[in-house]
N, CA, C and O of each residue as an XYZ file, in Angstrom:
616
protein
N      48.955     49.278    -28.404
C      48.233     49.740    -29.575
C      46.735     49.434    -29.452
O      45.977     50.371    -29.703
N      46.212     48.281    -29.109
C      44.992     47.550    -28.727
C      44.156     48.551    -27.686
O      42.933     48.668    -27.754
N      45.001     49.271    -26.695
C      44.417     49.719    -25.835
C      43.923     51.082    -26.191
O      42.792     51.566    -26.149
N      45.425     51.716    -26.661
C      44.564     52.728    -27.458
C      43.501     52.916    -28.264
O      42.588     53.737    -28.170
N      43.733     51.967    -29.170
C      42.208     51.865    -30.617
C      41.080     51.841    -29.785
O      40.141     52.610    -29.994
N      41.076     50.798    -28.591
C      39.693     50.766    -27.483
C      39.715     51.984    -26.564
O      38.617     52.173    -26.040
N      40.548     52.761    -26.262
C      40.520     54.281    -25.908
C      39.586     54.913    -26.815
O      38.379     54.956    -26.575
N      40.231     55.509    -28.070
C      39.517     55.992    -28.752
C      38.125     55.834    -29.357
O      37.336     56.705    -29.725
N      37.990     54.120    -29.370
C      36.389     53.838    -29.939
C      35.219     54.586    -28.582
O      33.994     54.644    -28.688
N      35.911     55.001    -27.581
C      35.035     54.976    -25.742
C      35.157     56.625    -25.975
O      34.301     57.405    -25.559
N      36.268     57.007    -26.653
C      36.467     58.479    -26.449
C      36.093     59.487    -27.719
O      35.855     60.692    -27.647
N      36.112     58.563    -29.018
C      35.929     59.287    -30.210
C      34.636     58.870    -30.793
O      34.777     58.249    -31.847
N      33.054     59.087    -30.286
C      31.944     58.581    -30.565
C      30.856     59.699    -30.896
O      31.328     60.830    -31.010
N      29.534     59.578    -31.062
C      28.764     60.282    -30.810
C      27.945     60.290    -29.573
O      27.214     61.181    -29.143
N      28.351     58.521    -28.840
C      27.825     58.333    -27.322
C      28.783     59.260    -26.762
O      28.192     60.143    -26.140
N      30.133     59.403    -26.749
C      30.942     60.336    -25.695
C      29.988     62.090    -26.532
O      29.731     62.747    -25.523
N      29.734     62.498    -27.150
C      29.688     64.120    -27.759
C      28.286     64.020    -26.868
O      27.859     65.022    -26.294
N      27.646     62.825    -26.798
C      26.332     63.348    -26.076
C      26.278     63.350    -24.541
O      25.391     63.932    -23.916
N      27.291     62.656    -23.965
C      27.590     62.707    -22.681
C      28.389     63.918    -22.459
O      28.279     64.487    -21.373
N      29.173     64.375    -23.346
C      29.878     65.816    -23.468
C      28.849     66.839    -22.945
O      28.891     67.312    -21.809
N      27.632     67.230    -24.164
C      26.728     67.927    -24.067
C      26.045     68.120    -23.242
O      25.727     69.250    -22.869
N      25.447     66.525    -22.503
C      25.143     66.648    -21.242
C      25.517     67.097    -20.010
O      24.791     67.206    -19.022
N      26.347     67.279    -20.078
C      27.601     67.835    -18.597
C      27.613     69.107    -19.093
O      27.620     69.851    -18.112
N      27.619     69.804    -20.190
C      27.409     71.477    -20.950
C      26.464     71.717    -19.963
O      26.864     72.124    -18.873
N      24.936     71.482    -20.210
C      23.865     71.669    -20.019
C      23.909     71.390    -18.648
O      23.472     72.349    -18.011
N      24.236     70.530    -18.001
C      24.047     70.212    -16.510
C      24.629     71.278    -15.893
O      23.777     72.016    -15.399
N      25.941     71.707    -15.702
C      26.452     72.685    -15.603
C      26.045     74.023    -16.029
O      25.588     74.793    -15.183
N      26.142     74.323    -17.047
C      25.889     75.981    -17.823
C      24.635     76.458    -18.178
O      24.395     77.578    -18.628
N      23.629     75.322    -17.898
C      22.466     75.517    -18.431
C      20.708     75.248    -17.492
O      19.552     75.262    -17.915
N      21.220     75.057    -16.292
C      20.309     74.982    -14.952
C      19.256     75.225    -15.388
O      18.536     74.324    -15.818
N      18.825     76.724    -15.394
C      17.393     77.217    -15.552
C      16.764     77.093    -16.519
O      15.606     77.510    -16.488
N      17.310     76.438    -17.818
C      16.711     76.012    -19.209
C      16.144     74.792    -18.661
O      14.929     74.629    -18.777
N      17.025     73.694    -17.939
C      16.575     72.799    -17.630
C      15.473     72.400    -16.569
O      14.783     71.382    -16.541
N      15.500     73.753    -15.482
C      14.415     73.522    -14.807
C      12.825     74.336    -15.266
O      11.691     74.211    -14.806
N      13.286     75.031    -16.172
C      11.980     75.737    -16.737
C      11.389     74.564    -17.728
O      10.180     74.433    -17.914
N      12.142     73.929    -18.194
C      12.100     72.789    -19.459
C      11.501     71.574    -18.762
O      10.766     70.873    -19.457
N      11.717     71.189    -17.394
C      11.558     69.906    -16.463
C       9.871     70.468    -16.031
O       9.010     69.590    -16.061
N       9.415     71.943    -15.629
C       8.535     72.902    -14.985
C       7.605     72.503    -16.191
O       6.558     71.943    -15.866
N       7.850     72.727    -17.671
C       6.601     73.135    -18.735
C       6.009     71.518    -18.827
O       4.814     71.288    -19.010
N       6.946     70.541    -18.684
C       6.434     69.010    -19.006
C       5.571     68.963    -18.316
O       5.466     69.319    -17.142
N       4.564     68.312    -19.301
C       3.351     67.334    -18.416
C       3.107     66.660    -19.255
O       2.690     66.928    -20.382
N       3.466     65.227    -18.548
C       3.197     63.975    -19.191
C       2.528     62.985    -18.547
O       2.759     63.060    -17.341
N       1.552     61.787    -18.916
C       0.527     61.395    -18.059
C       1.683     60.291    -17.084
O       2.848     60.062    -17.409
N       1.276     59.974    -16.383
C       2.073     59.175    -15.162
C       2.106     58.262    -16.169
O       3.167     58.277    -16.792
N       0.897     57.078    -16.719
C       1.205     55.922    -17.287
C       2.077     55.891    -18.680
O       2.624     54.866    -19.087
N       2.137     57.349    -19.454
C       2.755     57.134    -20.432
C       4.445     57.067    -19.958
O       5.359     56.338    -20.343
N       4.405     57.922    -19.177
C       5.886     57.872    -18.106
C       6.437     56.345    -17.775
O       7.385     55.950    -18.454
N       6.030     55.697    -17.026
C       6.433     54.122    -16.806
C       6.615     53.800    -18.003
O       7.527     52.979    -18.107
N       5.977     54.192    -19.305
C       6.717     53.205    -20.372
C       7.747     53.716    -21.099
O       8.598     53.202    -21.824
N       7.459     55.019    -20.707
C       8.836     55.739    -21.311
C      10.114     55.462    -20.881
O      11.053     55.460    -21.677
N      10.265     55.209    -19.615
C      11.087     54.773    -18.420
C      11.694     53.418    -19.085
O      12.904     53.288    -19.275
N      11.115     52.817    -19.288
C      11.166     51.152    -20.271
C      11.992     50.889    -20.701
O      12.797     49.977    -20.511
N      11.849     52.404    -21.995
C      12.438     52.367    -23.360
C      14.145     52.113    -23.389
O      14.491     51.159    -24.086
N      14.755     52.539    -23.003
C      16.073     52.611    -22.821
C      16.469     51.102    -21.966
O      17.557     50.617    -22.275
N      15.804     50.504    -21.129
C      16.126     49.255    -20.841
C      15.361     47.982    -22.197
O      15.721     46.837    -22.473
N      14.409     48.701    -22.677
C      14.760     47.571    -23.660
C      15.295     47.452    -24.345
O      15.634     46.316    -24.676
N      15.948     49.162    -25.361
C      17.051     49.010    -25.957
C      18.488     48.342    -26.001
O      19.230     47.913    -26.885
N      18.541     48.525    -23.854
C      19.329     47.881    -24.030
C      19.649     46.506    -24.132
O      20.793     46.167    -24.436
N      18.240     45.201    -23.780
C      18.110     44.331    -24.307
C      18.581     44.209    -26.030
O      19.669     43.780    -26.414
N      17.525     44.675    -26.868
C      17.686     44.706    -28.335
C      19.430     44.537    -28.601
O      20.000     43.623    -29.197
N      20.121     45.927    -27.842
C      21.449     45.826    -28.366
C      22.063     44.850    -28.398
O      22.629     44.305    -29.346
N      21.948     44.442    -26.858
C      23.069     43.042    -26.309
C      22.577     41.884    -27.113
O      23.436     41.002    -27.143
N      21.334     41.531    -27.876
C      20.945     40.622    -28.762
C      21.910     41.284    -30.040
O      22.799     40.743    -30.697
N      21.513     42.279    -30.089
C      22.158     42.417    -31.924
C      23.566     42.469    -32.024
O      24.240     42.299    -33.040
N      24.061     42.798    -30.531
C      25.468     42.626    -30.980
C      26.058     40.934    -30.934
O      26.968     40.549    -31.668
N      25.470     40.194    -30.101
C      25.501     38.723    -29.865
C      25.442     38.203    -31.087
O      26.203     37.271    -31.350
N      24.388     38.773    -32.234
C      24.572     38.096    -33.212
C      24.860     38.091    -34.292
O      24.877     37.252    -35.192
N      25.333     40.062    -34.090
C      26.679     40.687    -35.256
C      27.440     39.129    -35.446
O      27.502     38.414    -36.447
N      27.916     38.950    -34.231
C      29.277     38.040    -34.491
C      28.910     36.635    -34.441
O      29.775     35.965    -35.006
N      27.832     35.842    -33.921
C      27.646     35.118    -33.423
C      26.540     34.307    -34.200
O      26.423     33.124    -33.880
N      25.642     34.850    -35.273
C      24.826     34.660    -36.248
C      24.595     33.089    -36.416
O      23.597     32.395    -36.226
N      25.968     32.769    -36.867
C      25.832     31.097    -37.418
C      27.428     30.446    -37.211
O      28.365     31.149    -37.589
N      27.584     29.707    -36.880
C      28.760     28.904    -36.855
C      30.008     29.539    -38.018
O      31.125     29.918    -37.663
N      29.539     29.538    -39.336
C      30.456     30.213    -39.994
C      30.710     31.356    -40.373
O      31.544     31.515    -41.265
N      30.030     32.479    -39.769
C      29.947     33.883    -40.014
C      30.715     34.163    -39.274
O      31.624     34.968    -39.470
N      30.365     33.161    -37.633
C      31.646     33.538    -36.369
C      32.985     32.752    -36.849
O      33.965     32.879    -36.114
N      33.084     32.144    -37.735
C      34.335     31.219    -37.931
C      35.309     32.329    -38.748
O      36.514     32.492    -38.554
N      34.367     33.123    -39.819
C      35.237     34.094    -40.758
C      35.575     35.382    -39.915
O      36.425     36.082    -40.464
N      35.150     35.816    -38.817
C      34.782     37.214    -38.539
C      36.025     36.321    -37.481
O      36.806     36.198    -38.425
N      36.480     35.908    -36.778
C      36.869     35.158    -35.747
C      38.200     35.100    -36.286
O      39.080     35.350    -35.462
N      38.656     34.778    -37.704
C      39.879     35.023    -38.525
C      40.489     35.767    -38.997
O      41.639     35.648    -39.420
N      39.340     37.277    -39.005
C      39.809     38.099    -39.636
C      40.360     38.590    -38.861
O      40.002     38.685    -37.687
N      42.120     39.338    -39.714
C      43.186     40.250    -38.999
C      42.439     40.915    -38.154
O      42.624     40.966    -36.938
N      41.380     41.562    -38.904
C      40.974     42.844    -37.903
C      39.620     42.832    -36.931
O      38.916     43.760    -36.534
N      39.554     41.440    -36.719
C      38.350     41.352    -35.220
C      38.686     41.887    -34.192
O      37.790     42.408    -33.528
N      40.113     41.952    -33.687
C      39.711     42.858    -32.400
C      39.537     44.090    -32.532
O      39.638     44.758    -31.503
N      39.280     44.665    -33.584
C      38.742     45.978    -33.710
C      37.651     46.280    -33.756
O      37.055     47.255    -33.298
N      37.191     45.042    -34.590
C      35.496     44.598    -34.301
C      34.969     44.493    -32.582
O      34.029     44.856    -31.875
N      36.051     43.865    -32.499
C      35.329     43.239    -31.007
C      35.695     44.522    -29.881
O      35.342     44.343    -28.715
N      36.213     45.463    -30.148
C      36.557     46.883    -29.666
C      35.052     47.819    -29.546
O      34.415     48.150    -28.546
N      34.834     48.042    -30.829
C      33.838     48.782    -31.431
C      32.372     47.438    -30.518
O      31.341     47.880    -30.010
N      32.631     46.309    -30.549
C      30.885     46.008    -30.223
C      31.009     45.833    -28.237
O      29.994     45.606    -27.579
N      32.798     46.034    -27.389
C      32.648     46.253    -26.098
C      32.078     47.648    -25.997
O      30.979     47.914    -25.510
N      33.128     48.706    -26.621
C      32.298     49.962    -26.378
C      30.576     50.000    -26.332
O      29.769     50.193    -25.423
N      30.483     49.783    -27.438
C      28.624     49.342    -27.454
C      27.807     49.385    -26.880
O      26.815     50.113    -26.844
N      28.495     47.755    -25.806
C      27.900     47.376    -24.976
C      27.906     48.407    -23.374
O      27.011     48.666    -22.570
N      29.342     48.776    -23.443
C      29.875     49.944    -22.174
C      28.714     50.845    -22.359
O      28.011     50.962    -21.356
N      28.295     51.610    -23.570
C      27.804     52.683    -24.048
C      25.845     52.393    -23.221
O      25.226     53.039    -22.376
N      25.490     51.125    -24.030
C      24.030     50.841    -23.421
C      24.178     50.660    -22.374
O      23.309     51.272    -21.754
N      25.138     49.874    -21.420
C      24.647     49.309    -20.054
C      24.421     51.010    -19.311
O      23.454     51.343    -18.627
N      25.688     51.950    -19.712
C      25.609     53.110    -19.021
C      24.249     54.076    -18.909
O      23.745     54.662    -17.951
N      23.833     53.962    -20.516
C      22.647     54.974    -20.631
C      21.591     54.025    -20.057
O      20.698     54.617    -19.451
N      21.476     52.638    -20.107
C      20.333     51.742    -19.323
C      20.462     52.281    -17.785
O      19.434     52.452    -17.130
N      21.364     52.466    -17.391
C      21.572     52.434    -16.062
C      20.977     54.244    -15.432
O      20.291     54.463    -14.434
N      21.415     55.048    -16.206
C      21.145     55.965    -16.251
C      19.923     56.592    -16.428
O      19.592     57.672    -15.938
N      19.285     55.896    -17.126
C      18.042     56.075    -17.218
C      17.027     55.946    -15.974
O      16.084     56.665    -15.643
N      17.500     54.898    -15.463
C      16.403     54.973    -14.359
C      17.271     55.460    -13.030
O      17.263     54.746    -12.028
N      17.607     56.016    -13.043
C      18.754     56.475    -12.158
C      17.331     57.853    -11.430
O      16.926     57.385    -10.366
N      16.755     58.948    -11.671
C      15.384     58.900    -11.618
C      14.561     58.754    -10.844
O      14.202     59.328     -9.816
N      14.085     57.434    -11.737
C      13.541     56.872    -10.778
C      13.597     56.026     -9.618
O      12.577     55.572     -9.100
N      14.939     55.766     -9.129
C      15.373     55.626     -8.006
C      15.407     55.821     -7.152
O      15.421     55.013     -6.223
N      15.448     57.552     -7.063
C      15.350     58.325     -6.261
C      14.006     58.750     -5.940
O      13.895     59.440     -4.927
N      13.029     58.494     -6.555
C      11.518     58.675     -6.473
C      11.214     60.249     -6.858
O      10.532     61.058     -6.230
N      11.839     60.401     -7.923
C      11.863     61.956     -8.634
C      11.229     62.078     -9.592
O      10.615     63.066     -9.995
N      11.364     60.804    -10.141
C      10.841     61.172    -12.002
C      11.892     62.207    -12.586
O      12.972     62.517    -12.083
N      11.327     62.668    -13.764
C      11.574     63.837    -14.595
C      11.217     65.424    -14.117
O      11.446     66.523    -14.621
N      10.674     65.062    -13.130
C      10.238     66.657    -12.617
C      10.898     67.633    -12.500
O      10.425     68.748    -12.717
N      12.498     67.382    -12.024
C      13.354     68.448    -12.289
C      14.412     68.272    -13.363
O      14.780     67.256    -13.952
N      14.794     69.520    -13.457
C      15.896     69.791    -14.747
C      16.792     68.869    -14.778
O      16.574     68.121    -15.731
N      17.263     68.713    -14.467
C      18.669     67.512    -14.235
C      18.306     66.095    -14.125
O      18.978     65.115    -14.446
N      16.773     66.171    -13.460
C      16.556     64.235    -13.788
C      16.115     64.105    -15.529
O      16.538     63.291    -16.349
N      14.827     65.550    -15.775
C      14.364     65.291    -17.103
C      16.430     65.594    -18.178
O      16.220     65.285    -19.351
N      17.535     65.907    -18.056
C      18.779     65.446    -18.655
C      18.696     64.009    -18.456
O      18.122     63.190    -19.174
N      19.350     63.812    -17.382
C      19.567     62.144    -17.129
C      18.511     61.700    -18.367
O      18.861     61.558    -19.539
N      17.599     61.573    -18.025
C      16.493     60.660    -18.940
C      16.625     61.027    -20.459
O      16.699     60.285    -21.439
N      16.635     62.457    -20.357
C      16.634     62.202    -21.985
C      18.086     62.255    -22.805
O      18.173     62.229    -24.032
N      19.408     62.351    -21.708
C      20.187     62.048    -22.346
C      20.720     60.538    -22.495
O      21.410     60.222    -23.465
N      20.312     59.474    -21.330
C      19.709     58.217    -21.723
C      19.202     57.393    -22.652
O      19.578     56.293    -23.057
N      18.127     58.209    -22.982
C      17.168     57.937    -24.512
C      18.103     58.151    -25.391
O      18.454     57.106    -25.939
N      18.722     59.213    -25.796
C      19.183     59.824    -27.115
C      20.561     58.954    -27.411
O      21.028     58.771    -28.536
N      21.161     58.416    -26.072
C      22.460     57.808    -26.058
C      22.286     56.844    -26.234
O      23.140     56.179    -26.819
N      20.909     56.199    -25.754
C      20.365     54.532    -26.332
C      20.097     54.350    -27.680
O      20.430     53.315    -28.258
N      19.322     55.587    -28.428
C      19.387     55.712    -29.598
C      20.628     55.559    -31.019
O      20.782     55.057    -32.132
N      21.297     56.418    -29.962
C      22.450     56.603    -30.705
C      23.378     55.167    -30.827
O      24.096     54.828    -31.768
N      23.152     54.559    -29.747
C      23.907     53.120    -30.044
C      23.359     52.141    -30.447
O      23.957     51.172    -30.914
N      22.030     52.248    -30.318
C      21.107     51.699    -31.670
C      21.416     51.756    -32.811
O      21.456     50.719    -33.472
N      21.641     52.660    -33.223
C      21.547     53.079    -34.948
C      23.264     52.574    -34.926
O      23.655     52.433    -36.084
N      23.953     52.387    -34.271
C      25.098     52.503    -34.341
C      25.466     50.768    -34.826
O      26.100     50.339    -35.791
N      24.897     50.189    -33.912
C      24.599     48.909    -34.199
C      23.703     48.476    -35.372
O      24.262     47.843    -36.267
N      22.853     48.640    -35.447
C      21.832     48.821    -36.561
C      22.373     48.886    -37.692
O      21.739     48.415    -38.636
N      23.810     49.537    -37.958
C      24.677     50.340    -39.015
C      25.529     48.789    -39.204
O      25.677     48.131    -40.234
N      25.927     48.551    -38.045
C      27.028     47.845    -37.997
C      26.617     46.393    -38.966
O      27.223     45.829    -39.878
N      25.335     46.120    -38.305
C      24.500     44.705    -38.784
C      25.124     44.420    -40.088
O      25.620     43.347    -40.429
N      25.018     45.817    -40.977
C      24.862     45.726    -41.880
C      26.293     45.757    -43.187
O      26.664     45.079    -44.145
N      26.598     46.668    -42.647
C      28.467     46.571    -42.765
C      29.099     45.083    -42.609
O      29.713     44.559    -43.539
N      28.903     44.463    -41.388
C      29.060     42.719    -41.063
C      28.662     42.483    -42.018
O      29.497     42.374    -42.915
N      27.171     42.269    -42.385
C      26.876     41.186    -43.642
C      27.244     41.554    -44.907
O      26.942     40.598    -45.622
N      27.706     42.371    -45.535
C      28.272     42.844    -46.665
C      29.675     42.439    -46.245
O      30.164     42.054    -47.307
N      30.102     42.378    -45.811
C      31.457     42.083    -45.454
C      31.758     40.793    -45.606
O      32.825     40.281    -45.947
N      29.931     39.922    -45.109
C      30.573     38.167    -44.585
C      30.298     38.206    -46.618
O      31.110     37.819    -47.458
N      29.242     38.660    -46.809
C      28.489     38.048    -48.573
C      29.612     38.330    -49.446
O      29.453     37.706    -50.495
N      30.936     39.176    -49.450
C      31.948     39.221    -50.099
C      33.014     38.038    -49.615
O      33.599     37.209    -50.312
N      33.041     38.162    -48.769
C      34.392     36.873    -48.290
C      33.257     35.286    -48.784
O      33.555     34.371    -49.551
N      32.227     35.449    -48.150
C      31.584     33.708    -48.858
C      31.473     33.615    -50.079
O      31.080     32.564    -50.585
């Protein structure tokens, strides 16, 4: 049962619909993407920090989810009891699966010493961004759900 619920949190997201989309477009959509990769011009230095962004997100996350649960001795003591933490703790592995991937992805890129210049690296990157985003806010959401949750049980 456990495995499934963590199936579905990896399979039923808006990080999986944007990795969906991305593979649409990679596939079915080539010449949008290389006419789209062709019109960019962006200055080199604003580029390196753009490049950044998605690895610091994924810093930010792995902090905010550390301290979804981890906050204070007794926030982790109640959340740690409740029936339903491993569902919690389901929802904040995906999370983490979700950022390390789009972190990784992101500079995936620049690895290759490509940049964004073509269609398929400027995907990678900006489906990176949007997927870092997306598990941002996702977390961001969560923060907040947790503490309404702990301020009723204390």
């Amino acid at each position: 049962m456990k495995f499934l619920y963590q199936l579905r949190v990896l399979l039923i997201s808006f990080e999986s619909l944007i990795i969906i989309g991305s593979l649409y477009l990679a596939v079915e959509q080539k010449e949008i993407l290389q006419r789209a990769a062709a019109s960019l011009s962006i200055d080199g230095e604003v580029l390196k920090y753009m490049m950044l962004l998605p690895i610091a997100l994924l810093a930010w996350i792995a902090k905010e989810l550390r301290d979804l649960v981890f906050e204070n001795a007794r926030v982790a003591r109640l959340l740690v009891s409740w029936p339903d933490y491993w569902k919690l703790k389901a929802h904040v592995s995906a999370a983490l699966v979700f950022a390390i991937t789009f972190a990784v992805t992101s500079v995936t890129p620049w690895l290759f010493q490509a940049g964004i210049s073509s269609g398929f690296n400027l995907l990678l990157f900006a489906l990176s961004l949007l997927g870092q985003l997306s598990v941002a806010a996702s977390v961001y959401s969560a923060r907040f759900q947790i503490q309404e949750f702990v301020m009723q049980e204390l």
